[in-house]
Phi, psi and omega in degrees: 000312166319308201299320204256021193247332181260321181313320223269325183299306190280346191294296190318314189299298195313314183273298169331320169318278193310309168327319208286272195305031141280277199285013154279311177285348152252013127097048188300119171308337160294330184309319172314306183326292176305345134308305172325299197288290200323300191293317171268348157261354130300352140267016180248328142341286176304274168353288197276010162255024163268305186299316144346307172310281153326287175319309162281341175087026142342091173227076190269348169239168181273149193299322196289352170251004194300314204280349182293315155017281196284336190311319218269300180300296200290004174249358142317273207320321176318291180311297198291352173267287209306329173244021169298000000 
């Protein structure tokens, strides 16, 4: 049931991704929103399928590369409130 609660997460991401760049490239007054919702729910995505992840004792990657994961959005997200 975890494989279709994440399967369903990233499916989701994966179509905000796509939504975000179209409508970024015709240059839609929604898009920045719509980056915004794309970035945070694939990271709230990442969260519960670490915590999930844990709960079942998942243990298919080493912990130590699990927080570079998080590096890339969250230091996206960093920029982009500093310059809103």
């Amino acid at each position: 049931m975890v494989h279709r609660a994440t399967a369903y997460g990233d499916l989701v991401a994966a179509g905000l991704a796509l939504f975000s760049i179209a409508a970024l490239r015709m240059g839609a007054r929604f898009a920045l929103a719509l980056v915004w919702i794309f970035n945070i729910e694939g990271f709230v995505d990442f969260l519960n399928a670490f915590v999930q992840g844990l709960r079942h004792d998942v243990t298919s990657a080493p912990p130590r590369w699990v927080p570079l994961g998080t590096f890339p959005r969250t230091s996206c997200l960093l920029c982009w409130s500093r310059t809103s």
